[in-house]
C-alpha positions as CSV (number, residue, x, y, z in Angstrom):
1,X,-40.9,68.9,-7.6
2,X,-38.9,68.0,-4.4
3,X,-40.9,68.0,-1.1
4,X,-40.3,70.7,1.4
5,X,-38.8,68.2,4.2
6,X,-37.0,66.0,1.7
7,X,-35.2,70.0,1.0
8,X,-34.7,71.0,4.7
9,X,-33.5,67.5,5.8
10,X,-30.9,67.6,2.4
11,X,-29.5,71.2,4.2
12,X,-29.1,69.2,7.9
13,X,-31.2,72.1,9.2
14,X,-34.5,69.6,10.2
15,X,-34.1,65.7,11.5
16,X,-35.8,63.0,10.8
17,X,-38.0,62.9,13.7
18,X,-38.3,66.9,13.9
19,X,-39.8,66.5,10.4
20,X,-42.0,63.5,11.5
21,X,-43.3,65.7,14.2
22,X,-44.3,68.6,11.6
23,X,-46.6,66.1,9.7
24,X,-48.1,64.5,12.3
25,X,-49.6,68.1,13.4
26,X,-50.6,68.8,9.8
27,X,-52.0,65.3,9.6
28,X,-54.4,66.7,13.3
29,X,-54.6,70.1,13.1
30,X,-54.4,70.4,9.0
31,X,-52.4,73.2,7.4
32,X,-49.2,73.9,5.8
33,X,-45.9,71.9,6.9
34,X,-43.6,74.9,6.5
35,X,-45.8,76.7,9.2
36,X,-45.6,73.8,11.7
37,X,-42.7,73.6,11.3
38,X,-41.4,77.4,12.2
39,X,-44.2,77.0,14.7
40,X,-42.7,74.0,16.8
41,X,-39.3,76.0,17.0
42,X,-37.3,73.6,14.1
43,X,-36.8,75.9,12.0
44,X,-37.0,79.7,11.4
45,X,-38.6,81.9,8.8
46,X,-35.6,82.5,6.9
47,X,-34.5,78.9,6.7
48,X,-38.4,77.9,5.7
49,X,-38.4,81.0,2.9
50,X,-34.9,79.7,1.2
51,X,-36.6,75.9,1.3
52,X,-39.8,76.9,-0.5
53,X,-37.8,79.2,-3.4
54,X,-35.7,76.0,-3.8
55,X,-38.7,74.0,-3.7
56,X,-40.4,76.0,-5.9
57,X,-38.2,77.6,-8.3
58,X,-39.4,81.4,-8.0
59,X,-37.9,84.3,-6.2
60,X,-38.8,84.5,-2.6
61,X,-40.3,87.9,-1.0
62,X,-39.5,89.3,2.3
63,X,-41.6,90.0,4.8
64,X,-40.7,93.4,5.1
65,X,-41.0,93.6,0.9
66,X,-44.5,92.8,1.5
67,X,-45.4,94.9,4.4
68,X,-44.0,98.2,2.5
69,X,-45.5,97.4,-0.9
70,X,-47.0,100.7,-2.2
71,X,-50.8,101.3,-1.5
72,X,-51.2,101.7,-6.0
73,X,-49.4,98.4,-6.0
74,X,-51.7,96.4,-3.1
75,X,-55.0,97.8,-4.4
76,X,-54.7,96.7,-7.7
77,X,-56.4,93.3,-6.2
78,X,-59.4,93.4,-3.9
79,X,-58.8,92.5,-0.7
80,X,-60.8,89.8,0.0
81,X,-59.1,88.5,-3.6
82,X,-56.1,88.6,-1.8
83,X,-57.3,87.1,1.1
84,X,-58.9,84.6,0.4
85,X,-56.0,83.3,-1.7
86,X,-53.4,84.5,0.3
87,X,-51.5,87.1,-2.4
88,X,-49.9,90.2,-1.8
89,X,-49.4,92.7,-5.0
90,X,-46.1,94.4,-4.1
91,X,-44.4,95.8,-6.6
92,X,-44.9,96.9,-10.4
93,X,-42.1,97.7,-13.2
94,X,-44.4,98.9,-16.6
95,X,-46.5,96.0,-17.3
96,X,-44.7,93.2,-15.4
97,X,-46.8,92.6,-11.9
98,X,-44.8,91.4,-8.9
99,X,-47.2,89.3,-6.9
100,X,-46.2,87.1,-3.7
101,X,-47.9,84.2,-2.9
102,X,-47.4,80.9,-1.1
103,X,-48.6,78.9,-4.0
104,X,-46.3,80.6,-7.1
105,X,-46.5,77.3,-9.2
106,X,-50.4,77.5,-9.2
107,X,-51.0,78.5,-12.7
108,X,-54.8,78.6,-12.6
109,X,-54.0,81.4,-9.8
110,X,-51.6,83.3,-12.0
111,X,-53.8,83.6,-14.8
112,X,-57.0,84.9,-12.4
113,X,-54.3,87.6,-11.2
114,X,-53.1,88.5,-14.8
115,X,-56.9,89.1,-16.0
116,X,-57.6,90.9,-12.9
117,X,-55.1,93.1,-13.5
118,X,-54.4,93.3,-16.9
119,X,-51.0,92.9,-16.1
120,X,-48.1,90.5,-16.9
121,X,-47.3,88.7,-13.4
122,X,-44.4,87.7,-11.9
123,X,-44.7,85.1,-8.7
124,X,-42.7,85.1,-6.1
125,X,-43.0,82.7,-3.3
126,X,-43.3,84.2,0.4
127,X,-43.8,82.1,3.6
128,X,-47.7,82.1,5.5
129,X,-46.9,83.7,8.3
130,X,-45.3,86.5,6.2
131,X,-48.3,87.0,3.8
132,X,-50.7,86.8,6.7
133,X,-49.0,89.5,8.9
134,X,-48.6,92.0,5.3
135,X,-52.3,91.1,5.3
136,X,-52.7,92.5,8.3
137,X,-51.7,96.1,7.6
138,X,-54.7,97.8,6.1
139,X,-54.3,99.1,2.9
140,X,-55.9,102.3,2.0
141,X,-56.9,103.3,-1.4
142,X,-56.0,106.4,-2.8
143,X,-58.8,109.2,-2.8
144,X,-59.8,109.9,-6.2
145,X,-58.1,112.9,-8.3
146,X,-61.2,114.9,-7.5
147,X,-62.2,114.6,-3.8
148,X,-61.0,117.2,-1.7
149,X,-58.3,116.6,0.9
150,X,-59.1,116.7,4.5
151,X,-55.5,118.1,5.3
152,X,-52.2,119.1,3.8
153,X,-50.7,116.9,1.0
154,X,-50.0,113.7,2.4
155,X,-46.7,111.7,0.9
156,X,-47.4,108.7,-1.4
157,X,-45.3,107.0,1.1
158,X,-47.1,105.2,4.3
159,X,-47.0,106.5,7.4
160,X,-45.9,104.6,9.9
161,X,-49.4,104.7,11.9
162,X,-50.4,102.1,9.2
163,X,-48.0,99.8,10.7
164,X,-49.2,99.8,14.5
165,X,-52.5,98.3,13.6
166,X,-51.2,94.8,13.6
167,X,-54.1,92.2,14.3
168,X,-51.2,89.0,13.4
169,X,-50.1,87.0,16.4
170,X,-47.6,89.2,17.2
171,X,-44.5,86.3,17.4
172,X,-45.5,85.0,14.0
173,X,-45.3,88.6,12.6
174,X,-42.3,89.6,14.1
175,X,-40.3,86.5,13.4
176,X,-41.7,86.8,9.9
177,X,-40.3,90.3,9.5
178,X,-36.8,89.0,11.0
179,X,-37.2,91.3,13.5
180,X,-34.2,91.9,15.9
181,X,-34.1,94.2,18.5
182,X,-31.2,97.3,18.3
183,X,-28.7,96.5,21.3
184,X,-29.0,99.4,23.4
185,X,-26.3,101.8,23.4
186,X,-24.8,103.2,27.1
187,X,-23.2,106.6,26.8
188,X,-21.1,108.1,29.4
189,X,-22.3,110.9,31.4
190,X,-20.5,114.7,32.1
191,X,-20.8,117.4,34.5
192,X,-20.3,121.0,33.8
193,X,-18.3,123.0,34.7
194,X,-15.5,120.7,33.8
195,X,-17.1,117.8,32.0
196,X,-15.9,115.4,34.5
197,X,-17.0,112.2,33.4
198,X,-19.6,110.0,35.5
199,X,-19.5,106.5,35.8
200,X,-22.0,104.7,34.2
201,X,-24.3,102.7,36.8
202,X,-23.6,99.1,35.8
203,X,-26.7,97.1,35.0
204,X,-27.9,94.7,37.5
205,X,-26.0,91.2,36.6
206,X,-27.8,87.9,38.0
207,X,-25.5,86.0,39.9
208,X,-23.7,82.1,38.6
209,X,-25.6,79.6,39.9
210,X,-24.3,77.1,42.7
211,X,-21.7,74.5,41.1
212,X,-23.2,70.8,39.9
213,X,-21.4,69.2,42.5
214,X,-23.3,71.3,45.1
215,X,-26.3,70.5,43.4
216,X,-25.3,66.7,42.8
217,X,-24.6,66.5,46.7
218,X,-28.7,68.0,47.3
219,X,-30.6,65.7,44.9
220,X,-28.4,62.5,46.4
221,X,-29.7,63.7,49.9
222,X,-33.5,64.2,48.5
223,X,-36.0,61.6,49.9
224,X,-39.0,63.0,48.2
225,X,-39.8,64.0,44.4
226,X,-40.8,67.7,45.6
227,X,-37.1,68.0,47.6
228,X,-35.5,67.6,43.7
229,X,-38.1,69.7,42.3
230,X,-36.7,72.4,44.6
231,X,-33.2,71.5,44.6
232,X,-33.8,72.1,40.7
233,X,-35.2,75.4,41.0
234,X,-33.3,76.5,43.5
235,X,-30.0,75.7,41.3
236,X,-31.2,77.9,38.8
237,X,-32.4,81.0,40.4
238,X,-29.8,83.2,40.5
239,X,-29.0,82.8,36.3
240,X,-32.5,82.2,34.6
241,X,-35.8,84.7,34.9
242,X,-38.1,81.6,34.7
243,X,-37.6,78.1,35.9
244,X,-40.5,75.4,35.3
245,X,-40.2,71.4,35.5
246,X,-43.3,69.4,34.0
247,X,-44.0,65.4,34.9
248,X,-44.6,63.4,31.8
249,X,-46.7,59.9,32.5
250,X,-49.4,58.0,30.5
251,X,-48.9,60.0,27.8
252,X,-50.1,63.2,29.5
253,X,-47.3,66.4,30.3
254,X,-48.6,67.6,33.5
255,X,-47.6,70.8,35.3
256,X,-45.1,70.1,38.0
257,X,-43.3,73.4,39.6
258,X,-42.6,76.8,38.7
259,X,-40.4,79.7,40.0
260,X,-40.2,83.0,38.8
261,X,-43.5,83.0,37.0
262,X,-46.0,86.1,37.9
263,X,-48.8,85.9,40.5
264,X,-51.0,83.0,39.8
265,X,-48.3,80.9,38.0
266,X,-47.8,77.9,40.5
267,X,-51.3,77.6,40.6
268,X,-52.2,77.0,36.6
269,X,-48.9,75.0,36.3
270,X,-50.1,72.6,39.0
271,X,-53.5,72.4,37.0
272,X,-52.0,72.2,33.7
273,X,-52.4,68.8,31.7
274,X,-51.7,68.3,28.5
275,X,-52.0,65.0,26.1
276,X,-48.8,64.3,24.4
277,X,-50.4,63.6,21.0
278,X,-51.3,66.8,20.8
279,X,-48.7,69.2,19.0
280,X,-46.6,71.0,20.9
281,X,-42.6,71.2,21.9
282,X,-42.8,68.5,24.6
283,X,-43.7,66.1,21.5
284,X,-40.7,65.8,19.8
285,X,-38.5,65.4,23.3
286,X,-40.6,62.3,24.2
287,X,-39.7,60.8,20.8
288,X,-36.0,61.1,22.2
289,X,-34.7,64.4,21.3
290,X,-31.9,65.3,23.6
291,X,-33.2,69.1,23.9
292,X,-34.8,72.1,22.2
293,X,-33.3,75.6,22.0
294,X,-35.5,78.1,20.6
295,X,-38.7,80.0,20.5
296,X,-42.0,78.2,21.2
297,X,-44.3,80.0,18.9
298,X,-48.3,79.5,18.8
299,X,-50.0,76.0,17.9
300,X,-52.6,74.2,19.9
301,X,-49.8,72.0,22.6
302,X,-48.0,75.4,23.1
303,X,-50.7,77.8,23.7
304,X,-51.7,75.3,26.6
305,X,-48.1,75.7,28.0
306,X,-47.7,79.3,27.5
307,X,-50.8,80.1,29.2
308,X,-49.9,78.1,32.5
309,X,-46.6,80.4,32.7
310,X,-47.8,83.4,32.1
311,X,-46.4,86.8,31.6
312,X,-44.2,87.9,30.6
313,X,-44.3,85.5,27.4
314,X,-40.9,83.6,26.3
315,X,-39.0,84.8,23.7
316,X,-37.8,81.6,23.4
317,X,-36.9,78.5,26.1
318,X,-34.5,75.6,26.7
319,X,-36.0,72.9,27.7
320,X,-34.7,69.1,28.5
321,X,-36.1,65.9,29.2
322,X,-35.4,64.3,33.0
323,X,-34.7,60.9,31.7
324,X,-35.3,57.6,33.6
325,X,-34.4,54.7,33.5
326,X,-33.6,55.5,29.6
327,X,-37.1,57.0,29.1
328,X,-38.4,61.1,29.8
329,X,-40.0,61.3,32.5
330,X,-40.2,64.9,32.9
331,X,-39.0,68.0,31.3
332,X,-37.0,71.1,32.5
333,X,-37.7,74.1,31.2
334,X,-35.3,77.2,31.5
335,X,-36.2,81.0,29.9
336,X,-35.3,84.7,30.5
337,X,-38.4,86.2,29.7
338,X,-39.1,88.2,26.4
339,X,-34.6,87.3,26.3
340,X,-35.3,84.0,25.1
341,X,-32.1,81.7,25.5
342,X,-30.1,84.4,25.8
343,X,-27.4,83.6,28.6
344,X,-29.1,80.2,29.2
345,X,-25.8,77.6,29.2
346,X,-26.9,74.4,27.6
347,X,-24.4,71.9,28.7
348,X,-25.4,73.3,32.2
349,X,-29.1,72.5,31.8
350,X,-28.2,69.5,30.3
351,X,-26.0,68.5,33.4
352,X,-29.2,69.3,35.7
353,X,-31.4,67.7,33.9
354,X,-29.3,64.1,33.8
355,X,-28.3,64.5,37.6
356,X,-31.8,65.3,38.3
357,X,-33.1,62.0,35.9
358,X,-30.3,59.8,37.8
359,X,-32.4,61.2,41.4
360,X,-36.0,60.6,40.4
361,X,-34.7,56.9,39.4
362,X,-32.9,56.3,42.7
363,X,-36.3,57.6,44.6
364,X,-38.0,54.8,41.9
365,X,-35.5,52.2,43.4
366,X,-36.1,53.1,46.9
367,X,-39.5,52.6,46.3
368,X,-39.5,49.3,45.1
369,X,-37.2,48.0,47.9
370,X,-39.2,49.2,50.5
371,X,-42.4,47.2,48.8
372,X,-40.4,44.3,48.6
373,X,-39.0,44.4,52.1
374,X,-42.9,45.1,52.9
375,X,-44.3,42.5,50.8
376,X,-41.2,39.5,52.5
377,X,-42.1,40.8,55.8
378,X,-45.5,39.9,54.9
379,X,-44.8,36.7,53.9
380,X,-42.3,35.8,57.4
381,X,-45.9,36.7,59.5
382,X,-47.2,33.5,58.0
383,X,-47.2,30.6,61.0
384,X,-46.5,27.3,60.2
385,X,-47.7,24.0,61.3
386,X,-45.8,23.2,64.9
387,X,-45.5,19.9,63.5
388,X,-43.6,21.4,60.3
389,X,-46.8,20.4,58.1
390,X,-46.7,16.8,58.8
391,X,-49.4,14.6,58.8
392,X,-48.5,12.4,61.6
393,X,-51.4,10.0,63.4
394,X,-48.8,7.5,64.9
């Protein structure tokens, strides 16, 4: 059988070092590569789902195949069967058993499912985060023929109440259900009598940020490692909700500044420290990945970062290393709230980020001349003999 990253590297979807990354935190924090890997923002669901029916050989199931499966269907394995195991009953044809699972090619498995049953099964493969957020929804069994209803008929169909009682990590589910929010739709208004037509108020627009030059001129000027910190976040301001930078030294990522987080967020960014060999988004970038585009989902690096910014949570973020002297030495990070990326320019970021890199390692330069110039100084206060050091008893 071909290995899940040999199959997503084959596709060009996953790198080398991305997929490095992914088994170092299963090698730490234990659990399944696939998952890691969606969770560190490499992949998505969808790509991960087509990898593991490839890898596998079975039909893959849906999220949202799994989250509908009829209540008959679900019930026909106990819950903390499914559970424990991780399968979701979803759909029946006769005798044939559709079952979703994220191990399809474990036979012992199958055969516990078919005698459970009774049933001739047919496994599909789904992704974790998937099963787990199907597993979520409660599934109610159905009242036996003779036990009176409490109300009118009620439809073999769920109702969507079922659905609202979610206890998943919310991005996990909702990436796992490809979930994509309708754009919203802007109709004109009319008055009456007439049905003259209104114009429609035009929705606030943030304004283009200052040009690189402008902001090239600022961090040449800056004398201090806090003037090109602001210069930074002043530069983006006007274009993205959120603006962070974070300082990476000794192998730690620490919290550096922070504008347009809520109350409290300059605060627990200053405080924030995190240890690079721990998994999280900043890990990959160190390794020398030239940025990352994309959500930042749950896993023990990233829940220490989202937590220092706050609310509202990122839909996604752009974020990209200051580089010095040919090594990060910091990271920018750039998000519009629950938007994500969206409207975020790359190559602009990218821009920022090397100008900013080429500052911080002209305020390194600066430093060491003025210690040398310090340190020779030191050395011209040394008298010498009057004699020039000669030992003279004539």
């Amino acid at each position: 059988m071909p290995r899940l990253g040999e199959i997503l590297t084959a596709k060009g979807v996953l790198t080398t070092d991305q997929l490095r990354s992914g088994l170092e935190a299963c090698r730490r924090q234990g659990g399944r590569l696939g998952t890691w890997l969606v969770r560190l923002g490499f992949i998505n669901e969808a790509q991960l789902l087509e990898a593991l029916a490839e890898q596998s050989r079975c039909p893959a199931a849906r999220a949202l195949e799994l989250a509908t499966a009829p209540t008959e269907v679900r019930t026909l394995l106990p819950e903390a069967f499914s559970r424990r195991h991780l399968v979701i009953p979803f759909n029946r044809r006769g005798k044939v058993l559709d079952v979703a699972t994220a191990n399809p090619n474990d036979a012992a498995l199958i055969e516990e499912i078919s005698s459970l049953t009774g049933l001739v099964v047919r496994p599909h493969v789904a992704t974790e985060a998937a099963l787990t957020a199907a597993l979520a929804i409660p599934a109610v069994r159905p009242r036996a023929a003779d036990a009176p209803s409490p109300g009118p008929p009620r439809s073999r169909h769920r109702r969507w109440s079922q659905f609202w009682r979610v206890s998943a990590p919310p991005q996990e589910a909702f990436q796992a259900m490809d979930f994509v929010p309708a754009p919203a739709t802007r109709h004109a208004a009319a008055r009456f009598p007439g049905l003259e037509p209104l114009a429609t108020p035009a929705a606030p627009r943030r304004e283009a940020p200052g040009s690189l030059e402008q902001l090239a001129d600022e961090l040449a000027q800056a004398s201090e490692r806090e003037q090109i910190a602001d210069a930074l976040l002043s530069f983006f301001a006007p274009q993205v909700a959120r603006t962070a930078l974070f300082a990476l030294h000794q192998g730690k990522v620490s919290g550096w500044a922070i504008r347009g987080g809520d109350e409290g967020a300059e605060q627990r960014v200053a405080e924030m420290s995190l240890a690079l060999d721990r998994p999280s988004v900043f890990f990959n970038l160190a390794a020398g990945a030239a940025l990352h585009s994309g959500p930042v989902v749950g896993g023990e690096g990233n829940d220490i970062v989202l937590a220092a910014l706050g609310t509202p949570p990122p839909g996604g973020a752009v974020i990209v290393p200051l580089v010095v002297r040919g090594k990060p030495a910091g990271f920018l990070w750039l998000d519009n709230g629950p938007a994500g990326v969206a409207g975020i320019s790359m190559p602009l970021a990218r821009e920022a980020a090397a100008l900013a890199g080429l500052a911080l390692e002209v305020l390194v330069l600066r430093k060491k001349m003025r210690a040398r110039l310090t340190a020779g100084k030191g050395r011209s206060r040394v008298a010498l003999p009057k004699d020039g050091g000669r030992d003279d008893q004539s």
